[in-house]
C-alpha positions as CSV (number, residue, x, y, z in Angstrom):
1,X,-20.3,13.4,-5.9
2,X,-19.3,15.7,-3.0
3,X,-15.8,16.7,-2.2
4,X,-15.3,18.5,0.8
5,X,-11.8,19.5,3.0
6,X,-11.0,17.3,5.6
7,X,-9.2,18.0,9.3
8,X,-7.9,14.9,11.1
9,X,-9.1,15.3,14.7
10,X,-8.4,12.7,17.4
11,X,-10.2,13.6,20.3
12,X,-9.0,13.7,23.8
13,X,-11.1,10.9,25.1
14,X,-9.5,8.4,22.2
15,X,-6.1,9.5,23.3
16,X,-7.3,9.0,26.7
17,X,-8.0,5.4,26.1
18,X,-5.7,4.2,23.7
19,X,-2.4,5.5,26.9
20,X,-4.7,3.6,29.3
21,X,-4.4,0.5,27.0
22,X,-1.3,0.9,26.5
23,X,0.2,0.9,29.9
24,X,-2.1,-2.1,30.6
25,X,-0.3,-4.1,28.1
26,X,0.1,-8.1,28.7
27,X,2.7,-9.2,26.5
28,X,3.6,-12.8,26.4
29,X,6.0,-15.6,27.5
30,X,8.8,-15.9,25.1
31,X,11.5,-19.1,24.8
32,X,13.8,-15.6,23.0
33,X,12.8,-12.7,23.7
34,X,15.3,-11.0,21.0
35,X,14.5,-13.3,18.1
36,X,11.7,-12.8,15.3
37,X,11.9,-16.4,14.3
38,X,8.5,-16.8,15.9
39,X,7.0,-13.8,14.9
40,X,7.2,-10.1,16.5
41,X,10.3,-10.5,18.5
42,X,9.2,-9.5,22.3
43,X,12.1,-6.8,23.2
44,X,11.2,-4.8,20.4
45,X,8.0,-4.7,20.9
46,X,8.4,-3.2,24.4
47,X,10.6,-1.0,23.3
48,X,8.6,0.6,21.0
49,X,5.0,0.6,23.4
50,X,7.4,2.3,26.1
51,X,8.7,5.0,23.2
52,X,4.3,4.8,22.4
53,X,3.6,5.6,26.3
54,X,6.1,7.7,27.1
55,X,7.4,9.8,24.2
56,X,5.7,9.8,21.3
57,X,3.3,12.6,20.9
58,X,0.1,11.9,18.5
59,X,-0.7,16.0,18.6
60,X,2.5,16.7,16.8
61,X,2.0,14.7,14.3
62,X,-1.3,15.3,13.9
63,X,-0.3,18.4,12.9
64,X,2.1,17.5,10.7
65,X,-0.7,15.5,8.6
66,X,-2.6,17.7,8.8
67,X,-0.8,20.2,6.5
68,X,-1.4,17.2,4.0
69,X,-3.9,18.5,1.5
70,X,-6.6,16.2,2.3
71,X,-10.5,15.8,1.4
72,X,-13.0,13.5,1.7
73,X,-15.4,12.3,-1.1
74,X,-18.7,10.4,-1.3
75,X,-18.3,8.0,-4.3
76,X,-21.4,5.3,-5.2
77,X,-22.2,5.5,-1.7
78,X,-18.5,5.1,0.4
79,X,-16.6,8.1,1.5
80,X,-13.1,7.9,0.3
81,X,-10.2,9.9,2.2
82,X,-7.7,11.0,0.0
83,X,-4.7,13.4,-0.8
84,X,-4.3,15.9,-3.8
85,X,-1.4,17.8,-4.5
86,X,-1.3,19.7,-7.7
87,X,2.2,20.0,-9.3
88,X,4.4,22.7,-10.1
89,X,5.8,22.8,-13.8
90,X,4.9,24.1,-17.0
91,X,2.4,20.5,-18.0
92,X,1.5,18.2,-14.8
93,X,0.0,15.2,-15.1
94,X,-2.3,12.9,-13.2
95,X,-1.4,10.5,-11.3
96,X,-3.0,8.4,-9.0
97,X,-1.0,6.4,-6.2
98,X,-2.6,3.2,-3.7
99,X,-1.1,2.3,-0.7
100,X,-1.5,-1.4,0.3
101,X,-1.4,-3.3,4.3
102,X,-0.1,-2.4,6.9
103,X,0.7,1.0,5.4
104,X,-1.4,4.0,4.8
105,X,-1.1,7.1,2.6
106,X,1.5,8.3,5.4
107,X,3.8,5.6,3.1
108,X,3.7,8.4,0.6
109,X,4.2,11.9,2.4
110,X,7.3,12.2,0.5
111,X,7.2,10.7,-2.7
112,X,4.2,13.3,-2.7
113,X,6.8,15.9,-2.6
114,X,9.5,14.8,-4.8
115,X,6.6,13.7,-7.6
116,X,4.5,17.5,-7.5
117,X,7.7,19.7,-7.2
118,X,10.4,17.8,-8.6
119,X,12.6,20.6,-9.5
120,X,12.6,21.7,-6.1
121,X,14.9,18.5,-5.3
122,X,17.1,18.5,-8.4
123,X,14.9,17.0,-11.2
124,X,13.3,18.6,-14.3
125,X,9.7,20.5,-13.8
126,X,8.8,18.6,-17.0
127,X,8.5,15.5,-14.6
128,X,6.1,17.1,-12.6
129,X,2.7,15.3,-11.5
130,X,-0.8,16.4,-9.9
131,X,-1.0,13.6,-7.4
132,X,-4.1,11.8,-6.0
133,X,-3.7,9.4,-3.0
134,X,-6.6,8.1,-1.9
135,X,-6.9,5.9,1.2
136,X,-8.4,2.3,0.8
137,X,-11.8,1.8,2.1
138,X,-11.4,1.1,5.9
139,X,-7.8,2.1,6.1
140,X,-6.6,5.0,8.1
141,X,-9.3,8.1,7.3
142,X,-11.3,6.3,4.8
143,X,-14.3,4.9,6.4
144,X,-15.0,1.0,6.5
145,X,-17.2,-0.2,3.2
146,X,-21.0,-0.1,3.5
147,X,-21.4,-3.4,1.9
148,X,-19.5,-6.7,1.2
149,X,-18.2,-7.4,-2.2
150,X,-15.7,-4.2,-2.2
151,X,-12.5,-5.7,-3.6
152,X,-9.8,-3.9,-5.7
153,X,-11.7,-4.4,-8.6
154,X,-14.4,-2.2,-7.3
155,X,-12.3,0.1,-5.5
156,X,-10.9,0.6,-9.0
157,X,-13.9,2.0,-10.2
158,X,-14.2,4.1,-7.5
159,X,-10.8,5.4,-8.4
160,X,-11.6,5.5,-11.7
161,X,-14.8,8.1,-10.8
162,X,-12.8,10.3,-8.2
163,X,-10.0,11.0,-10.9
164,X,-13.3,11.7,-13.2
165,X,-15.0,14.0,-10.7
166,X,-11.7,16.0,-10.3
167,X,-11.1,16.7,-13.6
168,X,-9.1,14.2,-14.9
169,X,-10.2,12.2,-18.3
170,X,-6.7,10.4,-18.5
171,X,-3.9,9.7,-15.6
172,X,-1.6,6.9,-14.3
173,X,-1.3,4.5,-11.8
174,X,1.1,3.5,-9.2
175,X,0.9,1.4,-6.7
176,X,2.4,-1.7,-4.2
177,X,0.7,-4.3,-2.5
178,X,-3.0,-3.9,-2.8
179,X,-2.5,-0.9,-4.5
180,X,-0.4,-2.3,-7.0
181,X,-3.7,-4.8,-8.0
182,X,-5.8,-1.6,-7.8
183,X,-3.5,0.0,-10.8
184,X,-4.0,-3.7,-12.6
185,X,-7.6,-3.4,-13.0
186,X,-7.4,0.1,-13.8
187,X,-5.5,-1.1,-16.1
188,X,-7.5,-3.9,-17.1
189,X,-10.9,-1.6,-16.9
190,X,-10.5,1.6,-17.8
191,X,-7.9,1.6,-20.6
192,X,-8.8,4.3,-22.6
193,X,-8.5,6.8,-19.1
194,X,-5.2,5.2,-18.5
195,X,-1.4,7.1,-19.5
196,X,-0.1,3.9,-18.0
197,X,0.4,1.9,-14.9
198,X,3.7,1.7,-12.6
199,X,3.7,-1.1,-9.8
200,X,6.7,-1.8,-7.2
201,X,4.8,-5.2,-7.1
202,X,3.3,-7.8,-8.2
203,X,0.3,-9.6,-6.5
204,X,-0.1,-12.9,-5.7
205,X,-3.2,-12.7,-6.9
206,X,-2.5,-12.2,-10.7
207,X,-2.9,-15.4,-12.5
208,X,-2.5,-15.4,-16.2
209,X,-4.2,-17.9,-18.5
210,X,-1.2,-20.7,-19.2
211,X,-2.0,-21.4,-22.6
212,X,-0.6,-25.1,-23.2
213,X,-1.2,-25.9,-19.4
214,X,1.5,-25.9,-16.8
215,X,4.2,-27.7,-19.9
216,X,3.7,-24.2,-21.4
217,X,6.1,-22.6,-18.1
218,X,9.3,-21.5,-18.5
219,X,12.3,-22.3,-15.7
220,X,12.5,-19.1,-14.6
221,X,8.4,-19.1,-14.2
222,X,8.2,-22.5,-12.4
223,X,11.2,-21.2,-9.7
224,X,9.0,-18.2,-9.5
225,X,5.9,-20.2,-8.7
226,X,7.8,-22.6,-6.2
227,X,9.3,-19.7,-4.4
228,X,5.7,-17.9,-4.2
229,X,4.3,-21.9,-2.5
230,X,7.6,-21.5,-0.4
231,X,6.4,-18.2,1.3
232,X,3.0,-19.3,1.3
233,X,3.9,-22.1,3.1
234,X,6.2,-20.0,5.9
235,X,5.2,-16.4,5.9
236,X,1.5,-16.7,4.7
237,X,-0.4,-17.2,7.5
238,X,-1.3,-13.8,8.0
239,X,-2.6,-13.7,4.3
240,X,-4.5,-16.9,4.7
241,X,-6.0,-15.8,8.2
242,X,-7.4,-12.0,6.7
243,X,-8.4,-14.2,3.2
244,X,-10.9,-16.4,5.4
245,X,-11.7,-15.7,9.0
246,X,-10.5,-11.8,9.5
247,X,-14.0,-11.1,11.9
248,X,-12.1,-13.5,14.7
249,X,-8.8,-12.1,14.2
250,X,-10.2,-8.3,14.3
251,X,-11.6,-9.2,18.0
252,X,-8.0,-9.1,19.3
253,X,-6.7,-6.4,17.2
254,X,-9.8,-4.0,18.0
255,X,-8.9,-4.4,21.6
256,X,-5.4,-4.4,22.1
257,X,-2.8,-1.8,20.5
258,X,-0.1,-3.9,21.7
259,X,-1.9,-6.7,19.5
260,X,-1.9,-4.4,17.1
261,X,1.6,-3.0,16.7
262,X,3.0,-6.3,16.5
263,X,0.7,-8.0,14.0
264,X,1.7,-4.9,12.0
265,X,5.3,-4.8,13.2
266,X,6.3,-8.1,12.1
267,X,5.6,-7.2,8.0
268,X,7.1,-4.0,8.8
269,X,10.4,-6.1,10.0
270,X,10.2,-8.8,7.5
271,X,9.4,-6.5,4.2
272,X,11.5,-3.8,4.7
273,X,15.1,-3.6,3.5
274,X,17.3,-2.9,6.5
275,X,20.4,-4.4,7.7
276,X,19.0,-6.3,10.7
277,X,17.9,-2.9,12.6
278,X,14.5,-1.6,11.2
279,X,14.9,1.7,13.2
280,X,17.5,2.7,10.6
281,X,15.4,2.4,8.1
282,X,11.7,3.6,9.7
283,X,11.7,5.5,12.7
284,X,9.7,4.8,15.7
285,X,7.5,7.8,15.1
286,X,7.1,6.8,11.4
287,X,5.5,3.3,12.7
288,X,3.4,4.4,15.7
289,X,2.1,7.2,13.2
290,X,0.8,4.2,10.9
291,X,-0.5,2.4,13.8
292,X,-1.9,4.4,14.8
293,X,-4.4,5.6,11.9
294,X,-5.0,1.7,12.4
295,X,-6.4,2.1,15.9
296,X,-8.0,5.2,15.6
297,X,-9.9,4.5,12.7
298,X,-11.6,1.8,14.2
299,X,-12.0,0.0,11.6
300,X,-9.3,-2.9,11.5
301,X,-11.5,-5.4,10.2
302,X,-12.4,-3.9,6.8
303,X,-8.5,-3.7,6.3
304,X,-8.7,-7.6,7.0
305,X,-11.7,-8.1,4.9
306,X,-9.9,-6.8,1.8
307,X,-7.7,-10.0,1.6
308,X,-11.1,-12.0,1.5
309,X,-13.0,-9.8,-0.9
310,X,-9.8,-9.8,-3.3
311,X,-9.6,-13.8,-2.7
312,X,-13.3,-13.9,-3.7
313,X,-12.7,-12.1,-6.6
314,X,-9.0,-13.1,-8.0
315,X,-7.0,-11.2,-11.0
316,X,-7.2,-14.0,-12.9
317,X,-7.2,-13.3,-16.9
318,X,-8.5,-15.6,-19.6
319,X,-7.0,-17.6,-22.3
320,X,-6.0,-14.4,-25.0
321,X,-6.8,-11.6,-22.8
322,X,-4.6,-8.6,-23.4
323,X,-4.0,-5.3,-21.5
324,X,-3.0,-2.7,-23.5
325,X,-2.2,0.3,-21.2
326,X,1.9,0.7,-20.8
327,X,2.9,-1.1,-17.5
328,X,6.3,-0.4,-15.8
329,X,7.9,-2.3,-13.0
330,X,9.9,-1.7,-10.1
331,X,11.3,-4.6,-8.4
332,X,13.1,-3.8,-5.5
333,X,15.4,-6.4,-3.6
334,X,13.9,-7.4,-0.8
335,X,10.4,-7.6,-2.4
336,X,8.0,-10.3,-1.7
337,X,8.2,-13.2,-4.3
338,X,8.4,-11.3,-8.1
339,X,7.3,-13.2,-11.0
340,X,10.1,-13.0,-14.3
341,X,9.1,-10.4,-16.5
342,X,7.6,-13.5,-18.9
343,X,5.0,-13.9,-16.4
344,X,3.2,-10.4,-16.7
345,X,4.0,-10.0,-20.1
346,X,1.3,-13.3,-21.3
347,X,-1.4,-10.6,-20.2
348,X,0.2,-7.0,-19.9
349,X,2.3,-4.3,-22.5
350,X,5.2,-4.0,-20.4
351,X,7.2,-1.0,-21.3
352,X,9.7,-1.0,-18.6
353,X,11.1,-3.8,-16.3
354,X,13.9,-2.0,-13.9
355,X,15.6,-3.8,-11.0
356,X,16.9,-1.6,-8.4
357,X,19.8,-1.2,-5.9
358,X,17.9,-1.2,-2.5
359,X,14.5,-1.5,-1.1
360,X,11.8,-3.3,-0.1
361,X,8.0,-4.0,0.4
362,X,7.6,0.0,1.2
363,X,9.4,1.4,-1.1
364,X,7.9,4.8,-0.7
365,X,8.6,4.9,2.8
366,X,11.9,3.1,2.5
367,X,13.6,4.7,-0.6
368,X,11.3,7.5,-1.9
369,X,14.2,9.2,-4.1
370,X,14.6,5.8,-6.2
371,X,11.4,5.2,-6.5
372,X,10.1,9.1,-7.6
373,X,12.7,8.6,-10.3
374,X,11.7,5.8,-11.4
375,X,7.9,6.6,-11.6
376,X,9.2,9.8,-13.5
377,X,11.3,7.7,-16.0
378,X,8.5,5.3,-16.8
379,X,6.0,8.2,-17.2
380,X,8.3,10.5,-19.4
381,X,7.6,9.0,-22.8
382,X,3.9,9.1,-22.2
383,X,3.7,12.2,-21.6
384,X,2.2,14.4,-24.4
């Protein structure tokens, strides 16, 4: 395996092009144009393309990532983009952290902090934790996947062989979204290299066996599976489009970065916790910045692929399957459907099971202080 420094470097030319498309921008007829009941509400969107257009400024941020300590490495044959910032206190530890869609490891730039050099920001160097955060194949800097049949079970292994290669036997997990399905078959895979595994979610993929059939559920487990058919049935679409055609939908989004920004947009709207004004809670600049890694990777339809490969190949455990690595969750309140802590526990060793007071789908981006603590918490008795 090679691991080599790497420089983000958008070149004029793509900068070029992407203000061209942008001020060419065809944005639809509307029956509201200040309502997201439809999807990406039609005012906000052109607000934000004008702040795009005429205000943001990519080089300045560029920068800013840039200070990111950021490599690139050539595992089983994909180059994997990723972040590794060794902590300050007297006995780090490892920890590995996956980012999910539509976010990036931008979601993380400071829980990176607060998690490496936590007495700097009024916690205990004790706490402190070398942390890896790699960028999913096809998202952001990591190049699209080589092959078909890269789900987050493969990806991982190839998380499992970049901790390996940079010196770490034994580390944790933490993750959301995708990522948070990554940390479950690390979990699931590579026990014996695993401290533990913290999620702020829980997929929709993870199916335990239901020994006894569906009689076997509890209340709390059926509301939880009528609540996940619920969103399914009004928010899904966009799952159920990237799970089986995401080729036709990538056309669109390839093209346009107005197309873009609000298929990504909407999720940031509907999955963050923010009282009816997202820009309170994520800043213009913090959005385009995301975006933006979307459209200049050029990649968009490996991100959509994911859902398919991980439909393909579902976390679904059989009848007396155990996973013995610690698991902690975070369930913040504006979460996607959560299942009751019953749920996980038929498969996983759950050591800690923590609601919190505010947050949502992002909880690194959106709370980053709660959700450093609580990482530390969960991690503190493991630590040896």
């Amino acid at each position: 395996m090679s691991i080599r420094p790497f420089t983000l470097a958008i070149t004029t030319e793509q900068l070029d092009d992407l203000d061209r498309r942008l001020r060419s921008s065809r944005l639809p007829d509307t029956l509201a144009a200040d309502s997201w009941d439809d999807g990406t509400d039609v005012s906000f969107l052109a607000r934000l393309l004008d702040y795009w257009s005429n205000h943001y400024d990519w080089r300045i941020h560029e920068q800013r990532i840039n200070r990111l300590p950021q490599f690139l490495a050539e595992i089983d044959g994909e180059e994997i983009h990723f972040l590794h910032q060794r902590g300050i206190g007297p006995k780090t530890m490892p920890l590995i952290i996956t980012h999910g869609w539509p976010g990036s490891f931008l979601e993380m730039e400071r829980l990176l902090a607060l998690l490496t050099d936590p007495a700097k920001y009024g916690g205990h160097a004790s706490d402190a934790f070398d942390v890896v955060v790699p960028s999913l194949p096809g998202y952001g800097c990591s190049p699209a996947p080589t092959k078909a049949g890269i789900s987050s079970k493969q990806i991982a292994s190839l998380w499992a062989s970049l901790m390996g290669e940079l010196g770490y036997d034994r580390f944790g997990a933490q993750g959301g979204d995708i990522g948070a399905g990554v940390s479950m078959w690390l979990a699931r895979n590579y026990g014996p290299n695993l401290i533990g595994a913290h999620l702020n979610y829980i997929p929709g993929s993870f199916r335990p066996a239901l020994e006894g059939g569906r009689d076997a559920l509890s209340e709390e487990e059926q509301d939880f599976l009528n609540r996940s058919s619920q969103f399914a049935a009004t928010e899904g679409a966009y799952a159920a489009l990237h799970g089986t055609k995401p080729q036709t939908l990538a056309f669109a989004l390839s093209d346009s970065p107005a197309g873009l920004a609000a298929w990504i947009i909407e999720k940031f709207h509907s999955w963050v916790d923010h009282p009816n004004d997202l820009e309170q809670v994520v800043s213009f600049d913090a959005l385009i910045s995301d975006i933006a890694l979307y459209w200049f990777s050029g990649s968009i339809q490996a991100t959509l692929r994911l859902y398919k490969e991980n439909r393909l190949n579902p976390l679904v455990f059989e009848a007396n399957e155990r996973v013995e690595a610690p698991l902690g969750v975070a369930l913040f309140p504006k979460e996607l459907p959560m299942p009751p802590r019953s749920w996980v526990e038929r498969v996983f060793h759950v050591h800690r099971w923590e609601h919190m007071e505010r947050g949502g789908h992002f909880a690194a981006l959106e709370q980053p202080e709660i959700l450093a603590e609580e990482i530390r918490a969960f991690f503190r008795p493991l630590r040896r």
